[in-house]
C-alpha positions in Angstrom: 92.7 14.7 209.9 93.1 16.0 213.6 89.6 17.1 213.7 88.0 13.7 212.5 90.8 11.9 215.1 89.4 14.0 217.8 86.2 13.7 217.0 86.3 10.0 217.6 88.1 9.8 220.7 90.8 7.0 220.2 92.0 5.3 223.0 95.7 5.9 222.0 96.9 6.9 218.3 99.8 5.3 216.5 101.6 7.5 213.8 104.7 7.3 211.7 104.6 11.2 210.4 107.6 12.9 210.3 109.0 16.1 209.0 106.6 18.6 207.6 103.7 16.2 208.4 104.9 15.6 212.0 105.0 19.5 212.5 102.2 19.9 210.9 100.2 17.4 212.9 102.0 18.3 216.6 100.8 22.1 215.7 97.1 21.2 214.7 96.8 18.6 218.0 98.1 21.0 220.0 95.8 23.7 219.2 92.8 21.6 219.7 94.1 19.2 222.3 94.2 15.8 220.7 96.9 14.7 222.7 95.8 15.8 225.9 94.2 12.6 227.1 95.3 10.3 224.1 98.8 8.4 224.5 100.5 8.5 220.8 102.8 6.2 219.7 105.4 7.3 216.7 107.8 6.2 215.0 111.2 8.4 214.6 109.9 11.6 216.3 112.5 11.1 219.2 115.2 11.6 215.9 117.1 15.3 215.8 116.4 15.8 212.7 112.4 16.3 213.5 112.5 17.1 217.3 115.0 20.4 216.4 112.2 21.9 213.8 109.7 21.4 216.5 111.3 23.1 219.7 108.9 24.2 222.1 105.9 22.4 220.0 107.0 19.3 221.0 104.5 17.0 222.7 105.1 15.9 226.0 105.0 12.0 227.1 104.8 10.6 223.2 106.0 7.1 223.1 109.2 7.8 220.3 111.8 5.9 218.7 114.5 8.5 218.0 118.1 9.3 218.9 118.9 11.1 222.1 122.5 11.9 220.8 123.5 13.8 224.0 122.8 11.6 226.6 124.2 8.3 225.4 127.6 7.7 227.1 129.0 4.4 225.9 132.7 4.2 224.4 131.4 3.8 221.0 129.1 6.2 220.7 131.5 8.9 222.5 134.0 8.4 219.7 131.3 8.8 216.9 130.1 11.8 218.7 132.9 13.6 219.5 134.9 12.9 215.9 131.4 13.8 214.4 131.2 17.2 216.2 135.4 18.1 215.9 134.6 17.3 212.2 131.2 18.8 211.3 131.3 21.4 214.1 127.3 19.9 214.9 126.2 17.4 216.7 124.9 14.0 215.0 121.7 13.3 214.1 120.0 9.6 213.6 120.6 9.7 209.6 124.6 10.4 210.5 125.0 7.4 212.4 122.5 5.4 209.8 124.9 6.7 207.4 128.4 6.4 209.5 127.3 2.7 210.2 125.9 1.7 206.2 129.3 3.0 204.8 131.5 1.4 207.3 129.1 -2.2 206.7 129.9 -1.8 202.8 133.5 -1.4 203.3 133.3 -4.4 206.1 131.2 -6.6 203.2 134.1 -5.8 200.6 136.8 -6.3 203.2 135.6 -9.6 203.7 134.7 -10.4 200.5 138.0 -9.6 198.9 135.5 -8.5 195.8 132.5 -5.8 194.7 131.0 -8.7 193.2 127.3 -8.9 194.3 127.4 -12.3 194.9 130.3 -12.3 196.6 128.9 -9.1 198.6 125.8 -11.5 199.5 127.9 -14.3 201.1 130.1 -11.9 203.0 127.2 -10.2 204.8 126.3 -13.6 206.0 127.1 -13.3 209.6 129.6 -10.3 209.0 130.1 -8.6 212.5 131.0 -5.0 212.7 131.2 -2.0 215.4 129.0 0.9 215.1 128.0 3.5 217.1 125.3 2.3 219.1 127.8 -1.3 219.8 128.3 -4.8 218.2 126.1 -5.2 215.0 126.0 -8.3 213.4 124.0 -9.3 209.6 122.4 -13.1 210.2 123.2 -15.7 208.4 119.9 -16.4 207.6 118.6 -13.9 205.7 121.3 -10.7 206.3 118.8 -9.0 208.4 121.2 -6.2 210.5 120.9 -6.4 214.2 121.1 -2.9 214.7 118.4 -1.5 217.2 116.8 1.6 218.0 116.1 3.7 221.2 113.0 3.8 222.1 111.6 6.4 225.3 109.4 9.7 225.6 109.3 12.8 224.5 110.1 15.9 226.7 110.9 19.4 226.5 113.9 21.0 228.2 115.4 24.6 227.9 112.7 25.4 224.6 113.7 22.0 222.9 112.3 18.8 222.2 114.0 15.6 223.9 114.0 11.7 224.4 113.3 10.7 228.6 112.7 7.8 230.0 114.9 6.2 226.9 116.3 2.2 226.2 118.4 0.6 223.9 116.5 -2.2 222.2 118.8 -4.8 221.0 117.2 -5.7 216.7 118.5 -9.5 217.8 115.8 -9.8 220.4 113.2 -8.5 218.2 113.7 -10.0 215.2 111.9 -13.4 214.2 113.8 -16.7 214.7 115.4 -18.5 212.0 112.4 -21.1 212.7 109.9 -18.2 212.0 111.6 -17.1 208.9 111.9 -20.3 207.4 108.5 -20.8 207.8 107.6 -17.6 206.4 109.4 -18.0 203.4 108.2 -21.6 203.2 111.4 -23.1 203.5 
């Protein structure tokens, strides 16, 4: 696959490979320099979980979505971080705050709910607002879609390790369709 990519000289490269693959992949373009010249685009690489296997393999300037668990310094996520780390004597990666956040939403849903009924479950996620770790989520009314977001940024390496530069919070509220767009999509 890296062979017949470089071969045809793509103008950029968009790839949603992780684990195994991802290493796989980073280690074959590397070796034969198909990410010299050719921006790459993927999805979770900027994530712990698959930047720590990669170390010094990791490709410089990648456009990532990911988790740059160090560097993010507001109240929320300092308390997530630092109970995570006191507890687990690690540091968090993206699928403990995924996980942190879905547990804490169920137990929000049932809260308000007053019930485990399903139905009862699908009402109460209708507009349910909740903290996580990364701020204010909220489930829309509409069609319970979550509002969490994702970092988005570059890849780097510093001190033999792979990490996330040049890094944003997107907001899911300003990337998610409208309610006019999702009506129409569902035909509404």
């Amino acid at each position: 696959m890296v062979q017949a990519l470089a071969d045809a000289r793509p103008d950029a490269i968009f790839s949603s490979l992780f684990a195994a693959d991802l290493q796989k992949f980073v280690r074959e373009g590397n070796t034969r320099g198909l990410f010299r010249n050719t921006p790459v685009f993927n999805l979770l690489a900027g994530e712990p979980e698959y930047l720590d296997p990669l170390r010094d393999e990791t490709p410089e300037g990648w456009w990532v979505t990911g988790y740059p668990w160090s560097e993010i310094s507001t109240p929320e996520h300092r308390r997530f971080r630092e109970a995570y780390e006191k507890r687990w004597k690690d540091y968090p990666r993206a699928g403990s705050v995924v996980g942190y956040a879905s547990v804490y939403a169920v137990a929000a849903a049932v809260k308000k709910a007053q019930s485990a009924d399903t139905e009862k479950l699908i009402a109460a996620l209708k507009g349910l607002e909740m903290q996580s770790p990364f701020g204010t989520i909220v489930w829309r009314a509409l069609d319970q879609q979550s509002t969490m977001g994702a970092y988005v940024g570059q890849l780097a390496r510093k001190d033999g390790k792979g990490v996330m530069v040049n890094w944003r919070y997107a907001d899911g509220a300003k990337y998610q369709p409208s309610d006019q767009e999702v009506r129409a999509l569902r035909k509404e």
